[in-house]
C-alpha positions as CSV (number, residue, x, y, z in Angstrom):
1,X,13.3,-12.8,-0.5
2,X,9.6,-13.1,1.7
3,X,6.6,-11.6,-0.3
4,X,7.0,-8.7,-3.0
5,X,4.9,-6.8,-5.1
6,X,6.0,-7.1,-8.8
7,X,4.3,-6.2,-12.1
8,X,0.7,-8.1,-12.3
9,X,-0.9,-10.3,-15.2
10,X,-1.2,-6.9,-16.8
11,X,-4.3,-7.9,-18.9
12,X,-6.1,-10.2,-16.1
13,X,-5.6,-7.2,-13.6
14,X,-6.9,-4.5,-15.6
15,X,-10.0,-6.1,-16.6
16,X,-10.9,-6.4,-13.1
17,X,-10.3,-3.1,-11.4
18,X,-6.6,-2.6,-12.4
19,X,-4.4,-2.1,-9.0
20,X,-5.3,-0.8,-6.1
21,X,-2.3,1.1,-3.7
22,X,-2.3,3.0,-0.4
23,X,-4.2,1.8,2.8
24,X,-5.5,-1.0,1.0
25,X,-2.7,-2.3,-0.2
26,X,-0.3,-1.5,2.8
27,X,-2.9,-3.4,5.2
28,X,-2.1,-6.8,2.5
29,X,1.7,-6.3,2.7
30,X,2.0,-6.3,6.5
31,X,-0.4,-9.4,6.9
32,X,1.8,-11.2,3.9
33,X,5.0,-10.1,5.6
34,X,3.5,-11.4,8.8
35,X,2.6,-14.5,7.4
36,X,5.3,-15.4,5.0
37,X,8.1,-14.4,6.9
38,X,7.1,-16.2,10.0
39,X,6.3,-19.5,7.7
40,X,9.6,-19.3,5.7
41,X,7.6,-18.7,2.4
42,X,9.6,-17.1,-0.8
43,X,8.5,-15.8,-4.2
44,X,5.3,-14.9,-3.5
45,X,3.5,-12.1,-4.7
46,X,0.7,-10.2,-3.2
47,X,-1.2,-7.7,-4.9
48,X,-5.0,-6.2,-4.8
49,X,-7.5,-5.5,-7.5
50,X,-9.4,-2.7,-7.2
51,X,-12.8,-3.4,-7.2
52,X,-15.7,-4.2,-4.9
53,X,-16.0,-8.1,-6.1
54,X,-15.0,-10.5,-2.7
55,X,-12.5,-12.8,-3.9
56,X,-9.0,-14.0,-4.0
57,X,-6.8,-15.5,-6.7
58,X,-3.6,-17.3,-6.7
59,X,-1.5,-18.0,-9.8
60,X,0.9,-21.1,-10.4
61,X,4.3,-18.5,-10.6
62,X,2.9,-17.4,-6.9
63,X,1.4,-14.6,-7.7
64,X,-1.6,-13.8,-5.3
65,X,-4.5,-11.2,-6.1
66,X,-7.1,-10.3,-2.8
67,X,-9.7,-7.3,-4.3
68,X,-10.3,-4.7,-2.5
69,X,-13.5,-5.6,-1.6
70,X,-12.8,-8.5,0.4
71,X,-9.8,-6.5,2.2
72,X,-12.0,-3.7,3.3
73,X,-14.0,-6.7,4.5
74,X,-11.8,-8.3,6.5
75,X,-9.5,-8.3,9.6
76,X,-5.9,-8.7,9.7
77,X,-5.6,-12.2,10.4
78,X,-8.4,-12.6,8.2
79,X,-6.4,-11.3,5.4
80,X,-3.8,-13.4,6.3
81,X,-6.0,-16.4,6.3
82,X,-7.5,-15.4,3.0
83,X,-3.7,-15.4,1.7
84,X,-3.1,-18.6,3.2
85,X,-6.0,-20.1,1.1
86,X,-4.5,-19.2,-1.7
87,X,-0.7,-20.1,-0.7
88,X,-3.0,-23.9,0.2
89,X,-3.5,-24.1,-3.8
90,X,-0.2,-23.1,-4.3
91,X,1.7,-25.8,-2.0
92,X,-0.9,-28.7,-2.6
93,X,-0.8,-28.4,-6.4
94,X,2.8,-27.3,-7.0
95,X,2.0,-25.4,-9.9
96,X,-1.8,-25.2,-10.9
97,X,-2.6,-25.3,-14.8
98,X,-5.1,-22.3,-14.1
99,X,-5.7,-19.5,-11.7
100,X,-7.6,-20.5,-8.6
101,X,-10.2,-18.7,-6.9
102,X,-10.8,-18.2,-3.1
103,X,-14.6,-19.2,-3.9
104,X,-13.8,-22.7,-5.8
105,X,-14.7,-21.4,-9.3
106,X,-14.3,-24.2,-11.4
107,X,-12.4,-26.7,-9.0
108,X,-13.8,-29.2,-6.9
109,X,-14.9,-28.6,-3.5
110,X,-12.7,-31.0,-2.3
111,X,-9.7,-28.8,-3.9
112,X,-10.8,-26.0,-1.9
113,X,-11.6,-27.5,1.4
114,X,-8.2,-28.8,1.1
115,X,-6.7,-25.6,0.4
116,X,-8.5,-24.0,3.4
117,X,-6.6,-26.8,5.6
118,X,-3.2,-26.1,4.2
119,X,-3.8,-21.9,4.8
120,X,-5.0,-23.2,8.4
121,X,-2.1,-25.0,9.3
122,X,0.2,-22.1,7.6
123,X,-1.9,-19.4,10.3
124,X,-1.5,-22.2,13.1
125,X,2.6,-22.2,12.7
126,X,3.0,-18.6,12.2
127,X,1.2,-17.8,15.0
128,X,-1.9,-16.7,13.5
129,X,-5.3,-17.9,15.0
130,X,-6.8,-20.5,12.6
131,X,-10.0,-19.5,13.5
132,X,-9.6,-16.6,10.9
133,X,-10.1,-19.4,7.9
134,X,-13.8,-19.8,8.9
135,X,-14.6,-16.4,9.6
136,X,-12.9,-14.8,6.5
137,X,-15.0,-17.8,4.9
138,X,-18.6,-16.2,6.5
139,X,-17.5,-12.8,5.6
140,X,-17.4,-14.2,1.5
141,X,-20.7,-15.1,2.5
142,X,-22.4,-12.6,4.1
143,X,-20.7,-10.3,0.9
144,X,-24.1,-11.8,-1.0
145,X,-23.2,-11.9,-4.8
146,X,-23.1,-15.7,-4.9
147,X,-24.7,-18.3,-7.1
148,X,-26.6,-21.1,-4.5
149,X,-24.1,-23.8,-5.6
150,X,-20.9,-21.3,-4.8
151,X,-22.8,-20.5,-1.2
152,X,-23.5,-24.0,-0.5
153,X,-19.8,-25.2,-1.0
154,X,-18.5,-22.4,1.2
155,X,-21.2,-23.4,3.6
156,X,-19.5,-26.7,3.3
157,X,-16.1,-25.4,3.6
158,X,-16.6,-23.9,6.6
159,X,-18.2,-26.7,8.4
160,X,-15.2,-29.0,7.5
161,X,-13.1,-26.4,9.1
162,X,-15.4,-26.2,12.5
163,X,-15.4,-30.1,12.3
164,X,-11.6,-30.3,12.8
């Protein structure tokens, strides 16, 4: 089946942008193709909000949500590492009891360092440089619009990454 694009958390997605299609959304399926067909990956879904917020959110049923700010932001592989994040939380966890955010909202830092390795050895086996996780990780950054205790655990995040 690979990645598809069904009908979103209606509600959720509306109240933060609605859908975005075209480009945008084009540039998510090839790098979600890219990675979940090379990685053996089924029933996920990969859709993007449309709005200028920088983040990512993955759902327990695999549903994934990148906004359209942080694509416009990023790279190919850096899309495909921000999706790999989110597919992290979805392996590790099984099934999460609430949606999870590329910036740690609410979860431990330890959660999302975690996560990050999990999307990093998804990039390395498909072929993907693993070097994207960090850099997708200093785009969030340099995107501003984060409370000191968010930046600091991305900071962290990303030096757990250079460390490996």
């Amino acid at each position: 089946m690979g990645c598809s694009t069904p009908a979103p958390h209606a509600p959720w997605a509306e109240a933060r942008g609605g859908l975005a299609n075209g480009a945008v959304q084009d540039r998510v399926d090839a790098a979600a193709g890219r990675l979940c067909g090379a990685c053996n990956v089924h029933g996920i879904r990969v859709r993007v909000l449309d709005t200028d917020d920088v983040c990512a959110y993955g759902w327990p049923a695999g549903e994934i949500y990148l906004t359209r700010g942080l694509v416009e932001r990023l790279d190919d592989a850096e899309i495909a590492a921000a999706i790999a994040h989110e597919l992290g939380h979805l392996l590790l966890d099984g099934h999460a009891q609430t949606v999870v955010s590329l910036r740690g909202c609410g979860t431990g830092a330890d959660v999302e360092s975690r996560a990050d390795l999990a999307g990093v050895a998804l990039l390395t086996n498909c072929h993907i440089s693993p070097d994207a996780m960090s850099r997708m990780l200093r785009k969030v950054l340099a995107a501003g619009k984060l409370s000191p205790r968010t930046r600091a655990a991305i900071e962290r995040r990303i030096e757990v990454l250079n460390s490996r």
